[in-house]
matplotlib code that plots the C-alpha trace (Angstrom):
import matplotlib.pyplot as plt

x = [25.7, 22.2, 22.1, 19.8, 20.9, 18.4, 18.5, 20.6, 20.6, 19.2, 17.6, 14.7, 11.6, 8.2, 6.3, 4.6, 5.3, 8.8, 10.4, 13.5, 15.8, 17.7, 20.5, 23.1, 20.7, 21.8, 21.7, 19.7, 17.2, 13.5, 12.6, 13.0, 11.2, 11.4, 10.0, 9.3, 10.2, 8.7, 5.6, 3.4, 0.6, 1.7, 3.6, 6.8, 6.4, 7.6, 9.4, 10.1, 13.8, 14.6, 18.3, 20.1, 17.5, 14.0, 12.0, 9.6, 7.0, 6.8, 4.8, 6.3, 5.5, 6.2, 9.3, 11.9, 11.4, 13.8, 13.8, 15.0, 15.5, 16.4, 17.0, 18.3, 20.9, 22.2, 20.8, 20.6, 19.4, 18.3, 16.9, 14.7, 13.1, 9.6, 8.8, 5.1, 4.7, 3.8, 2.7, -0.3, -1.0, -2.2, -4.1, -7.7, -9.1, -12.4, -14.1, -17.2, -19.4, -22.9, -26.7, -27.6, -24.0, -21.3, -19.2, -16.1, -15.9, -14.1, -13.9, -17.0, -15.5, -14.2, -15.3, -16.0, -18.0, -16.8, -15.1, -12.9, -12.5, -11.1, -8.7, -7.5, -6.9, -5.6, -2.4, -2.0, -1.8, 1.0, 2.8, 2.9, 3.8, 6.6, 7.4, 7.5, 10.3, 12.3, 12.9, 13.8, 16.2, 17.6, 18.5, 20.0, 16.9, 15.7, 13.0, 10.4, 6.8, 3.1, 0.4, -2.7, -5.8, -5.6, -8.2, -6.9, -5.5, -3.0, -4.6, -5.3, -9.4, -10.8, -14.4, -17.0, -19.1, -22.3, -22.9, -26.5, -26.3, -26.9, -23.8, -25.4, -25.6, -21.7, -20.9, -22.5, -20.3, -16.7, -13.8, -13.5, -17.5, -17.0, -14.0, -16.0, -19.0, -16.7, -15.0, -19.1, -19.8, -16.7, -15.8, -19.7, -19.3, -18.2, -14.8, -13.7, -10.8, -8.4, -5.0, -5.8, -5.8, -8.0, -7.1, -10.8, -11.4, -14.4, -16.0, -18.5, -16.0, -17.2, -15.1, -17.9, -16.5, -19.6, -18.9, -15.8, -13.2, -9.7, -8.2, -4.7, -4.5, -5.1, -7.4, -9.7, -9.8, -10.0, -13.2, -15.1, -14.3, -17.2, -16.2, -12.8, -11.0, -7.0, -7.0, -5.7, -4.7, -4.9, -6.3, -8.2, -6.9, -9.7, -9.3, -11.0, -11.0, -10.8, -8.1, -8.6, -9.4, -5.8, -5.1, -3.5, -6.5, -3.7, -0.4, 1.8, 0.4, 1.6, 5.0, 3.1, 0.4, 2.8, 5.2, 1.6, 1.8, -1.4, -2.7, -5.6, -9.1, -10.3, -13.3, -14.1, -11.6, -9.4, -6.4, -4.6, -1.4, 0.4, 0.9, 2.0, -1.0, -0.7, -2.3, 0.8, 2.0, -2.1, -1.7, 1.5, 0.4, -2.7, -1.5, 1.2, -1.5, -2.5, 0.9, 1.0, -2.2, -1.2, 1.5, 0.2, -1.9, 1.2, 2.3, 4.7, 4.4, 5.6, 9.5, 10.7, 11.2, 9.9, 7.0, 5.7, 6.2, 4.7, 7.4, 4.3, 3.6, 7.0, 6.0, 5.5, 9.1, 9.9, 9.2, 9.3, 13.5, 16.1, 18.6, 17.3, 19.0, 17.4, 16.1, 17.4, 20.7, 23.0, 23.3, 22.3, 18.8, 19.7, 21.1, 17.5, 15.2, 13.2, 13.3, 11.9, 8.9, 7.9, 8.1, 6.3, 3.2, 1.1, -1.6, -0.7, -3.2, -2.7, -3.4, -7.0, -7.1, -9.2, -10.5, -12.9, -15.1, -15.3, -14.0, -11.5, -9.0, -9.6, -6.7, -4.4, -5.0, -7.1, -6.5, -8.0, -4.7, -2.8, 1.1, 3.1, 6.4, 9.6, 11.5, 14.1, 16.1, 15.3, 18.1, 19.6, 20.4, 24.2, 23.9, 21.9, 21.6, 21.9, 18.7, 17.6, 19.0, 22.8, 22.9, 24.7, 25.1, 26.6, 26.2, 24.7, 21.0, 19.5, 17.1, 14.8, 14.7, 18.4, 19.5, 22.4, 23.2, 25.5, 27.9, 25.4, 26.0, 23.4, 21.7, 19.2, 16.5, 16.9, 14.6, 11.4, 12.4, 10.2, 6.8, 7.4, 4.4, 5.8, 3.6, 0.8, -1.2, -4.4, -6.5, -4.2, -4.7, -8.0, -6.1, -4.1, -0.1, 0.1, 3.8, 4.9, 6.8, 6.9, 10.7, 9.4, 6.6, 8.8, 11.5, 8.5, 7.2, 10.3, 12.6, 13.4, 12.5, 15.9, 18.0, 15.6, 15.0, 12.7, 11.2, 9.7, 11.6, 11.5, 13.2, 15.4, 13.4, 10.5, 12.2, 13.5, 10.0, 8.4, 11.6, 10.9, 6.9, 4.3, 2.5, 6.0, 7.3, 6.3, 6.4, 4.8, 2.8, 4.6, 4.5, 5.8, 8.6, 8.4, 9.2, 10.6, 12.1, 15.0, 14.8, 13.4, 13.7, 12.0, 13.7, 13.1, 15.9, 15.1, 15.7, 14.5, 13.7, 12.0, 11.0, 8.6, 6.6, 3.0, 2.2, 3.2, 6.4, 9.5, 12.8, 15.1, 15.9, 18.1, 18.6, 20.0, 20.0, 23.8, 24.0, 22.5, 19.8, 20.3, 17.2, 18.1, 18.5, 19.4, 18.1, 21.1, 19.1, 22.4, 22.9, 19.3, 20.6, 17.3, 14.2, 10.4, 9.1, 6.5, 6.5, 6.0, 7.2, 6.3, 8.4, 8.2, 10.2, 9.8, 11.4, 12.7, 9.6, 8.3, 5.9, 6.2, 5.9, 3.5, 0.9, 4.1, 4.0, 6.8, 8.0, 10.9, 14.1, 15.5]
y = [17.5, 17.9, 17.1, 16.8, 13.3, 14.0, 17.2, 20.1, 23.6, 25.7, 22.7, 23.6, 20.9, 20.7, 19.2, 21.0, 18.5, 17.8, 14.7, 15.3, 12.3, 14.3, 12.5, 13.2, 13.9, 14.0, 10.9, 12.2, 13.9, 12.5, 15.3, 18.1, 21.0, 22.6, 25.7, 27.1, 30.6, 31.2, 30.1, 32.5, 31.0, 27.7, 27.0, 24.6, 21.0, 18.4, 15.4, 12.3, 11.2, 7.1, 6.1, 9.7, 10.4, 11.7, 12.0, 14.9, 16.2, 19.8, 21.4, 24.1, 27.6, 28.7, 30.3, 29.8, 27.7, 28.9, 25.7, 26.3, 22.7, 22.6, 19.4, 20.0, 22.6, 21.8, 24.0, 24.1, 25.5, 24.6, 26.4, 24.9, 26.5, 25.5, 25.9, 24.5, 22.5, 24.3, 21.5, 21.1, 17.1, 16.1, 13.8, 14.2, 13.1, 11.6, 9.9, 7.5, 6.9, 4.8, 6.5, 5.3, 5.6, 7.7, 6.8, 4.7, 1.8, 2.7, 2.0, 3.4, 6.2, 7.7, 10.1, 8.4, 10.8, 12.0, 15.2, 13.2, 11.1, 13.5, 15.4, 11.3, 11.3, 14.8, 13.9, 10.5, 11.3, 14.6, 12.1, 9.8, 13.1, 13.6, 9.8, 10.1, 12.6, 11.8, 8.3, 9.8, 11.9, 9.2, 7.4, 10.7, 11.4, 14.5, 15.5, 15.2, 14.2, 14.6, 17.6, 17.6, 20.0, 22.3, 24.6, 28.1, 27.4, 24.8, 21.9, 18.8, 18.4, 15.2, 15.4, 13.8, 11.6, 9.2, 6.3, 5.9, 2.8, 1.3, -0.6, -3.6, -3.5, -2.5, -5.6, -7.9, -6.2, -7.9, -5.3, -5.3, -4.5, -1.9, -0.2, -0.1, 1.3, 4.1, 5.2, 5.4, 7.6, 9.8, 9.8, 10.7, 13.7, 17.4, 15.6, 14.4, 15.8, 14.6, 16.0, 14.2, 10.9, 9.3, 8.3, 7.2, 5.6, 3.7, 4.3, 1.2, -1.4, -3.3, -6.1, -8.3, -10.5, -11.5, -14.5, -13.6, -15.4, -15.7, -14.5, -15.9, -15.3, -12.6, -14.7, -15.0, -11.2, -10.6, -13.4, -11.7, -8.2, -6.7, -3.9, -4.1, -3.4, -2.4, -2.0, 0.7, 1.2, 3.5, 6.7, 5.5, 3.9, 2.6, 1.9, 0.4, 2.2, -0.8, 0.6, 3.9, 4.2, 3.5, 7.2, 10.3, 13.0, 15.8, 15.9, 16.5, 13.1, 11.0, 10.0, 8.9, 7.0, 5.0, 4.2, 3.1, -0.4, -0.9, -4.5, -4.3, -5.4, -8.1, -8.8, -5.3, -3.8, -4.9, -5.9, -4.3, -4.5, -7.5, -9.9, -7.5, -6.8, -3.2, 0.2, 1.6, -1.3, -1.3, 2.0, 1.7, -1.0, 0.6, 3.6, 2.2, -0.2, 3.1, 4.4, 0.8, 1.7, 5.0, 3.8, 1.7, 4.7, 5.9, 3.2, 1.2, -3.0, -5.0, -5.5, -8.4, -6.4, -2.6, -0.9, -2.7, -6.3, -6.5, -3.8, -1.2, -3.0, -1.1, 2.3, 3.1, 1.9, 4.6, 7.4, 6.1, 4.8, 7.4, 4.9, 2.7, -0.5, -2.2, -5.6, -6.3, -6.0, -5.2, -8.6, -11.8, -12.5, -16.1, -15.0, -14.4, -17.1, -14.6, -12.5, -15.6, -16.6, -12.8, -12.4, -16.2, -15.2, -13.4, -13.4, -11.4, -9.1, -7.4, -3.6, -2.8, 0.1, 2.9, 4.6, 7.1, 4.7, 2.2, -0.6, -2.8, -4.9, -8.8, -9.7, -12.3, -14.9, -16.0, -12.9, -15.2, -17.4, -18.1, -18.4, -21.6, -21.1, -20.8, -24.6, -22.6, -20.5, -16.5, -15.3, -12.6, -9.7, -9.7, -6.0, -5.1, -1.4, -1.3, -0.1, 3.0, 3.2, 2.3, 4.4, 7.9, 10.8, 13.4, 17.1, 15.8, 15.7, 15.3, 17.4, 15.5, 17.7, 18.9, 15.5, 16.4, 13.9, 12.0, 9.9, 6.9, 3.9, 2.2, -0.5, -3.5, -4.7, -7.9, -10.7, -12.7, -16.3, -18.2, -18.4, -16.2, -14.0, -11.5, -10.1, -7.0, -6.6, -5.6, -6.4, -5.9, -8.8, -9.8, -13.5, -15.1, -15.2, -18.5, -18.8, -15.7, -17.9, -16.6, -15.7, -12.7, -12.0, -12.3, -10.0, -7.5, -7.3, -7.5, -5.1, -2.2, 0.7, 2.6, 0.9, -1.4, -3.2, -1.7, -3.0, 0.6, 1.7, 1.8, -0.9, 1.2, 1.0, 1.7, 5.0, 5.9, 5.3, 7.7, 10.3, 11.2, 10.5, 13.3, 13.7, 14.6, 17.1, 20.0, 18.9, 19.3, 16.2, 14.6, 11.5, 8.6, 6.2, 3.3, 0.0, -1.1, -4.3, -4.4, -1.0, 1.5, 5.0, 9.1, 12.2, 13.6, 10.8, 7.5, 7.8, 3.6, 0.7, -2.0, -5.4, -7.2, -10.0, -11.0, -10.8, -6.8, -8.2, -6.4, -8.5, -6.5, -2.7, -0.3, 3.7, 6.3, 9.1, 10.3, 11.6, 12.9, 10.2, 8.3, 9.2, 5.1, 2.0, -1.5, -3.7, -5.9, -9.2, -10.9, -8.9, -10.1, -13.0, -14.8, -15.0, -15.6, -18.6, -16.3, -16.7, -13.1, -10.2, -6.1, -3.7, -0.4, 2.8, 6.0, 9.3, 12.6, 14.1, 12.0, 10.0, 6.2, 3.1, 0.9, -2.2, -3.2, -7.0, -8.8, -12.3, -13.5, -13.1, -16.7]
z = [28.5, 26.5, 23.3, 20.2, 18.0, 15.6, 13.8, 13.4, 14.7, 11.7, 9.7, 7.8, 8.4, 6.6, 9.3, 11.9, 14.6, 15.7, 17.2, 19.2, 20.8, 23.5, 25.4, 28.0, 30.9, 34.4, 36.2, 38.6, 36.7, 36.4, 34.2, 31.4, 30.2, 26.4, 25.8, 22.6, 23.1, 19.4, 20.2, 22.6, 22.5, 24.2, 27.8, 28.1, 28.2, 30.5, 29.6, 31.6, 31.2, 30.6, 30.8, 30.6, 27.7, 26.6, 23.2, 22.8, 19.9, 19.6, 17.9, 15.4, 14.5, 11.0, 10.5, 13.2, 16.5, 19.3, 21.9, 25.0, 26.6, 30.9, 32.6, 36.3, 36.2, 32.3, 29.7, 25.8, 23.2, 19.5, 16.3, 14.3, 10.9, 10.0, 6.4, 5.4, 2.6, -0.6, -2.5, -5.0, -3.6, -0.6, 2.1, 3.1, 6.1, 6.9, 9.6, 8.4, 10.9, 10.3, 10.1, 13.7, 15.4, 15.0, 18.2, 17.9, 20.6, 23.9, 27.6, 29.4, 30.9, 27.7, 25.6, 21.8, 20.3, 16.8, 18.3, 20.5, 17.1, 15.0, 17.8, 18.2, 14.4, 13.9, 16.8, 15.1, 11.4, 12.6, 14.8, 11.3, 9.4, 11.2, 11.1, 7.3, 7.7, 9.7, 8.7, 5.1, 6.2, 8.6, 4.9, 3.2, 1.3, 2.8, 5.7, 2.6, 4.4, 2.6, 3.4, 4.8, 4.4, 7.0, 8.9, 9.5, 13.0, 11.2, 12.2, 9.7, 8.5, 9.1, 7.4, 9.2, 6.5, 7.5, 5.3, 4.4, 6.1, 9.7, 11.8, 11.5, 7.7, 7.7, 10.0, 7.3, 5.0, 3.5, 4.0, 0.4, 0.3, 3.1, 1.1, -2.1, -0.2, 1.4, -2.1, -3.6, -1.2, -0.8, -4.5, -5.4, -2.6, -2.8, -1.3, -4.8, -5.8, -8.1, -6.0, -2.7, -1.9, 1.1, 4.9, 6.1, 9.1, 9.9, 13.1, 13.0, 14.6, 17.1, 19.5, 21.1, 23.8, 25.5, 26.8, 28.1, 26.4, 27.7, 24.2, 23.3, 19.5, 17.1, 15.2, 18.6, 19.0, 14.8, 15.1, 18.0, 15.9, 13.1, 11.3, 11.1, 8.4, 6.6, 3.4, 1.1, -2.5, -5.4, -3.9, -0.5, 2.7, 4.7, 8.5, 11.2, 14.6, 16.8, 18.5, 18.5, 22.3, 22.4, 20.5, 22.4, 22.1, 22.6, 20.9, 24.6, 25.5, 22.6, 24.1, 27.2, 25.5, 23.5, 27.0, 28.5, 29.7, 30.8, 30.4, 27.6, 28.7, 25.8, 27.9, 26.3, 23.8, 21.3, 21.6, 18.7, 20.0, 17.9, 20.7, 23.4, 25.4, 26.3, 25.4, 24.4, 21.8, 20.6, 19.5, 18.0, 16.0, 14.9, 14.0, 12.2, 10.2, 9.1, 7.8, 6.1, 4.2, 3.5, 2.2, -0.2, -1.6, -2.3, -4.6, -2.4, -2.5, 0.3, 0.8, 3.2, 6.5, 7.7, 7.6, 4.2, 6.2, 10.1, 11.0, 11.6, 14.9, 16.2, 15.7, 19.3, 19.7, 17.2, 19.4, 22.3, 22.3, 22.7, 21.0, 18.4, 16.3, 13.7, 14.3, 11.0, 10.8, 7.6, 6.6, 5.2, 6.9, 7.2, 10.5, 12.3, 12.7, 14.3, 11.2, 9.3, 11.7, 11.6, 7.8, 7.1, 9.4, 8.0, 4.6, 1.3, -0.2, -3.2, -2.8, -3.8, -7.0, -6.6, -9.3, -10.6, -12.2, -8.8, -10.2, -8.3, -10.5, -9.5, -7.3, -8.5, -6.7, -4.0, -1.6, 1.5, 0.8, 4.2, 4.2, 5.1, 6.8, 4.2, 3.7, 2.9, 4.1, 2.7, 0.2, 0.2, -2.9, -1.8, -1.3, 1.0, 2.6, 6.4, 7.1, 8.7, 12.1, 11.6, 8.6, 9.6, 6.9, 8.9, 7.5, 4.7, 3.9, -0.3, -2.2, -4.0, -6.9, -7.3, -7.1, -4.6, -1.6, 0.4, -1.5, -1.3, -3.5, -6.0, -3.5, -3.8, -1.2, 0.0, -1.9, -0.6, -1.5, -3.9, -3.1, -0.2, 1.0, 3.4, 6.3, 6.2, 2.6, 1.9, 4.6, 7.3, 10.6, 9.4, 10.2, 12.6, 12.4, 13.6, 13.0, 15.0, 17.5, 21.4, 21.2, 18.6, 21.0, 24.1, 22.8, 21.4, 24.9, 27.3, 25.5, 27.6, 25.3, 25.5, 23.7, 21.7, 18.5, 16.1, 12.8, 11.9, 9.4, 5.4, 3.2, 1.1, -2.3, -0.6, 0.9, -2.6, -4.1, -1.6, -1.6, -5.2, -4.9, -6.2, -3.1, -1.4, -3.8, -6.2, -9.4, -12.6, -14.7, -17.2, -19.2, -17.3, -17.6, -20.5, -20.4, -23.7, -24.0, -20.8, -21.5, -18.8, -20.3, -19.0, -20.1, -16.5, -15.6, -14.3, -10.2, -9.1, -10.9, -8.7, -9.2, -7.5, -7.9, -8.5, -4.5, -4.3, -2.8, -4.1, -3.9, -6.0, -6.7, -8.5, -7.6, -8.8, -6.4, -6.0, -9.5, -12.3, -13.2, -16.4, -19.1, -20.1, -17.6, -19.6, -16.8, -15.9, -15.2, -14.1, -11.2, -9.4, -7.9, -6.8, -8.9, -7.5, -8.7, -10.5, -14.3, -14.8, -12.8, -12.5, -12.9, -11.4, -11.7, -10.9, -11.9, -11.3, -11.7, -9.3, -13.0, -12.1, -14.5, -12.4, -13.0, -16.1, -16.1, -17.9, -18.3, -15.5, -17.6, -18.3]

ax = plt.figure().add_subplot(projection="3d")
ax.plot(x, y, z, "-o")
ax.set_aspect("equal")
plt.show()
């Protein structure tokens, strides 16, 4: 019998493109159609059916979506209500491309002139739209996603900009150089506005492989790569388009082009795939680089596992598995020595500020640092949310603003151990991870996609953070949360307090989502049972209102 896992007959969604997990296929079936019988300007889609299931992204009408879904001689039917965002923030778009090239790097036989570029980034950043929602409300916090700027067919703008610059000037450029150059230029534009922040993506990469090496590392293919760059912060995420070849140009071919298993060609492309070597895992790891950035606009550190560590190389696991488990499981992560070599592999950048007058705060410490493997084994908070995927909150969902939700408890992240630098930061892969041992890689590549691990999901302060954040809801400004003594107080009602330490990484949290939120939190310092080695630490906290309490640096509490 067909059935939706996912969502609800009659649920409301904000996001015009919608992901459905649909299981209970016949056996014998190779195949399903959906119809949008709302929609008259589009035909039914076919779906190819793995292990009795299928995933599909449909695109929504405003207003109600009647989907018809047929597989073999079994029939169902769903209602789904699109309601558009109707908030005052949101995300702009722009493709930078150079003043003597604007194509983005791609086999020969492709397309890679800007238009192709922007339909590429258009499917990708609705596929991450809906990503954003649906991994919110998979933790109880409601299907709350960010807006773009839309044209008047519906369809995100990506603005085309040309640096005053040629490619090879940009390749001589550091990312940080290249990022600062981009903000000029955009900030000094008729794009400046002070509700949107920036997804730009830099056109000018190049992979150069002349000599044809046989590339085994990602600090081979990052060392034959100019141009590349992840790094975001503040109010711009800037993004190389290495990979971008790798991008469904139409949003019925996504599913497909993250299931494609076609061997990349590094004697001409980049392999952006996080060790696995295929078209499909290269654009789920680059597009997921991008929600990393994103996310780090929108004021999230790193956290030990997810999306804010390496788990943005699983997104195409994401949509791609009709039954997902966590890698990480709802327990101590002394369990995984694979969870250790993937969190000890990688550099830690601090997120780059953006701000009106272009000046970048000095990162503290040298950002270029690499990370040894842990001589200890990672500790744990003692309370540790399962994460997204073994969470269930039947007939429940939250509103952001009411404060109404599943009987949740108040939680804590799990903590980095001292001197811990967990994986993905400002520039994203501009280094090797040496330490990512080939049982990670292995299990990344020979997992059957039904079924599988996946690492894309949100660490739950970093899904609180972005449940209550600005750019997600409608809210008004208002002054935000203070930091006085152990004392975190807002009269809107304090909704997280997170701690992290001086590398972005968070290792301790408290929420209050299930209730009305206190307008006073007296940190309890005893109940953080591991400390960084960090002689101070920032606090963060955020509030109803969506008004955080950010760049607070205190001394550790003896």
């Amino acid at each position: 019998m067909l059935e939706v896992t996912n969502i609800r007959g009659g649920e409301v969604v904000p996001h015009q493109l919608c992901l459905l997990r649909i299981a209970g296929a016949q056996k014998e079936a190779t195949c399903a159609a959906i119809h949008n019988q709302s929609d008259h300007t589009r035909n039914g889609t076919l779906w190819k059916i793995y292990h009795g299931g299928f995933n599909a992204l449909i695109p929504l009408v405003p207003g109600k979506n009647d989907l018809r879904i047929i597989c073999g001689t079994e029939e169902t039917t769903i209602q789904i209500i699109h309601k558009p965002l109707d908030i005052p923030r949101y995300i702009r778009l722009v493709y930078i491309t150079c003043i003597n090239e604007e194509k983005f790097q791609g086999p020969k036989d492709m397309d890679c002139s800007p238009n192709t570029a922007v339909r590429k980034i258009q499917t990708g950043v609705l596929t991450l739209q809906a990503f954003v929602a649906e991994t919110l409300a998979a933790e109880g916090l409601g299907r709350r996603t960010f807006r773009f700027e839309l044209d008047t067919k519906g369809n995100p703008i990506v603005h085309v900009v040309q640096l005053p610059i040629t490619i090879r000037e940009c390749h001589k450029f550091t990312e940080e150089r290249l990022w600062e150059t981009a903000a000029l230029h955009i900030l000094s534009s008729h794009l400046a506005d002070k509700n949107c922040k920036y997804v730009a993506f830099f056109g000018g990469t190049r992979f150069v492989n002349q000599e044809k090496v046989n590339i085994k590392t990602e600090a081979e293919t990052m060392a034959l790569t100019k141009g590349h760059v992840s790094l975001g912060g503040g109010g711009l995420a800037l993004v190389g388009t290495g990979a971008l070849y790798s991008w469904a140009t139409d949003v019925d071919d996504v599913i497909d082009a993250m299931r494609n298993t076609n061997p990349i060609d590094t004697n001409s492309l980049m392999d952006f795939s996080g060790g696995r070597g295929t078209w499909g895992a290269c654009y789920g790891t680059h597009l997921g680089s991008v929600m990393h950035e994103l996310a780090h606009t929108l004021d999230l550190g790193h956290t030990p596992h997810g999306i804010m560590a390496r788990g943005f190389e699983d997104l195409h696991v994401f949509f791609t598995s009709t039954r997902l488990t966590s890698d990480y499981l709802p327990q101590s992560p002394h369990h995984s020595s694979v969870m250790r070599q993937s969190m000890s592999s990688s550099l830690i950048k601090e997120s780059i500020t953006f701000t009106t007058d272009f000046v970048p705060k000095i990162p503290l410490d040298n950002i270029n640092m690499t990370v040894e493997p842990p001589k200890e084994p990672l500790a744990s908070s003692g309370v540790y949310s399962p994460p997204v995927f073994t969470r269930r909150y039947p007939n429940k969902s939250f509103n952001a603003n009411s404060g109404s939700a599943s009987p949740l408890t108040i939680e804590e992240s799990e903590l980095s151990p001292p001197n811990q630098k967990s994986a993905c930061s400002r520039p994203l892969l501009n280094t090797p991870s040496p330490n990512i041992g080939s049982s990670l890689l292995n299990n990344n590549r020979n997992q059957d996609h039904d079924g599988s691990k996946c690492r894309a999901f949100w660490a739950r302060s970093s899904a609180v953070l972005l449940a209550f954040h600005k750019w997600l809801n409608s809210v008004t400004d208002s002054d935000s949360p203070e930091l006085k003594g152990s004392v975190v107080c807002s009269t809107a009602g304090i909704r997280i307090v997170e701690l992290r330490d001086l590398h972005t990484m968070a290792f301790h949290h408290w929420e209050f989502v299930t209730r009305p939120p206190p307008p006073v939190v007296h940190l309890p310092w005893a109940q953080v049972p591991h400390w960084p080695s960090d002689t101070h630490i920032e606090v963060v906290a955020e509030d109803t209102q969506g008004n955080l309490l950010k760049g607070c640096f205190m001394p550790r509490p003896l």
